[in-house]
N, C-alpha and C positions, 0 to 999 in steps of 0.2 A: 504494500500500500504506500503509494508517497505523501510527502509528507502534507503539504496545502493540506489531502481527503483526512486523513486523520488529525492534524489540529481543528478542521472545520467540524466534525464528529465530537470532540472534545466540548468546542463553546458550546454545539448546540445541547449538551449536556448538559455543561455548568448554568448557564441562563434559565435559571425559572422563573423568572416577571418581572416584567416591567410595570411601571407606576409612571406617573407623569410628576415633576417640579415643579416650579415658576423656570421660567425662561433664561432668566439673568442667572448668570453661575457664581455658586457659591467660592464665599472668599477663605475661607474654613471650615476644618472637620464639623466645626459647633456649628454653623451655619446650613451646613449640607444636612445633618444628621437632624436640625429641628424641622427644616423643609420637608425633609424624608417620615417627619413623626417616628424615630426612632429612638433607641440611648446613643450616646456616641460611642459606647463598648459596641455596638454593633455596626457603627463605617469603618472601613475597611480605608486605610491608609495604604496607598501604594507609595515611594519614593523611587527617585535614584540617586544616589549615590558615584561620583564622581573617585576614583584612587589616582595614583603615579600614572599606570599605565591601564587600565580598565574603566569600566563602568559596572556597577553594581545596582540591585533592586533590592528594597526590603518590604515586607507587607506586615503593618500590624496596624490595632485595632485604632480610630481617632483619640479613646482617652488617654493613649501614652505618647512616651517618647523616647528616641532614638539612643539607646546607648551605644555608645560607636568604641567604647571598649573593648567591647565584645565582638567588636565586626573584623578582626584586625587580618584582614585577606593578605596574602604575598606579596611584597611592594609596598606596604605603609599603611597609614591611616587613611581613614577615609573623608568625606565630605559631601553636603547636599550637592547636587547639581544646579551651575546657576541656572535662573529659568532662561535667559537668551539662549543657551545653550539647550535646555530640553525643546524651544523652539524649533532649533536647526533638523528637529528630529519629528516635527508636525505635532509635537504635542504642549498642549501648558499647564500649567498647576491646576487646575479645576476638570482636566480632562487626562490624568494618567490613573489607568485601571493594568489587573494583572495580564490581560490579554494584549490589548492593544500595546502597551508597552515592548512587549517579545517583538510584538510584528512589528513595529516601525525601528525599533536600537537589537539592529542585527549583533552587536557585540555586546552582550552582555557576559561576564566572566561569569556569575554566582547571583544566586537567589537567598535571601536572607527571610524565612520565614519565622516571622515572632510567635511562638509556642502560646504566648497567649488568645490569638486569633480562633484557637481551639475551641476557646470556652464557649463559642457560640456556634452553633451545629451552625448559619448561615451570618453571610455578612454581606450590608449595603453597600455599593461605589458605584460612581458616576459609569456608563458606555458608553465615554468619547465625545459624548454630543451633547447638549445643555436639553434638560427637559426629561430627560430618560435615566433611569437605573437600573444598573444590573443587583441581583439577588443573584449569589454565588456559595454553592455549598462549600465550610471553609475546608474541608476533606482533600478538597479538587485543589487547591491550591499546589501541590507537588506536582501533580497532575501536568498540570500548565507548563511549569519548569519543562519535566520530564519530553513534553509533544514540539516545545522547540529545543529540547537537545543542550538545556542549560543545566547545570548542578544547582542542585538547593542543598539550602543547611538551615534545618527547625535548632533554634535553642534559644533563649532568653535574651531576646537582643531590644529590650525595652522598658522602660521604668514607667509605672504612674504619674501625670500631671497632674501637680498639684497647687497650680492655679486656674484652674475650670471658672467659668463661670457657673453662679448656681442653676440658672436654666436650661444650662448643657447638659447637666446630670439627670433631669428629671422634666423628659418631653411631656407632653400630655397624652399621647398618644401611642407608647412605646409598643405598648401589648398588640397594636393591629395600628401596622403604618399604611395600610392604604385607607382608613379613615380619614388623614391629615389630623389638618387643628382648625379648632371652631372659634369663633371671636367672641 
């Protein structure tokens, strides 16, 4: 089987629903995840990560953050990628998911999956386009890795934030996000 037929088999797996946003893209995880009437434990944080000689991806849940101790790949430390730079690659901050990512930054060395993305059988993230959300079982996440032939590493690559705002922690809507929110 080549490859295109079986990553296209793979999304149409991981995708089980779309919902609709407001149109304008969210400027933050807080942001996308109230839009979405969800927790922010359950947006799905994609990055990349910029090293020496590579490019890196890590995927954890919106309420943490990046411990880049733990990240420490061959050739140094790491860092966000600037956004001009995730530009040159078709994508911006409000529109990198684990799929689209693979296909547009052909060189990606490693996948950095945050072990705590687990604790929720699924996780919300944008699909590239303003308006739309994928639901993605967090199972599938090696998955992904695995169909473009990149290495993953699951281990503890992320700390709780512990400046949230208080409306981040507690949507109105968590329990059933395609209800939204009522005024």
């Amino acid at each position: 089987m080549n490859e295109a037929l079986s990553v296209s088999h793979l999304v149409e797996n991981i995708i089980e629903s779309h919902f609709d946003v407001p149109t304008q893209a969210p400027r933050t995880c807080e942001d996308a995840a109230s839009r979405r009437g969800i927790r922010l434990d359950q947006e799905l944080k994609t990055l990349v990560l910029e090293g020496r000689d590579n490019l890196y991806v890590i995927h954890l849940p919106g309420n943490r953050s990046v411990v880049f101790k733990g990240l420490r790949p061959p050739g140094g430390k790491l860092q966000l990628l600037k956004r001009e730079k995730l530009r040159e690659y078709g994508l911006d901050s409000a529109q990198v998911n684990p799929i689209n990512v693979m296909e547009k930054i052909k060189n990606i060395a490693q996948v950095f999956i945050c072990d705590s993305v687990f604790a929720n059988p699924k996780m919300y993230t944008n699909n590239g386009r303003r308006g739309d959300t994928l639901v993605l079982a967090t199972n599938k996440l090696p998955d992904i890795a695995d169909a473009f032939g990149v290495p993953f590493r699951v281990g503890r690559f992320s700390k709780p934030r512990l400046n949230l705002p208080e409306a981040s922690r507690y949507p109105r809507h968590a329990d059933n996000p395609s209800r939204g929110t009522s005024g």
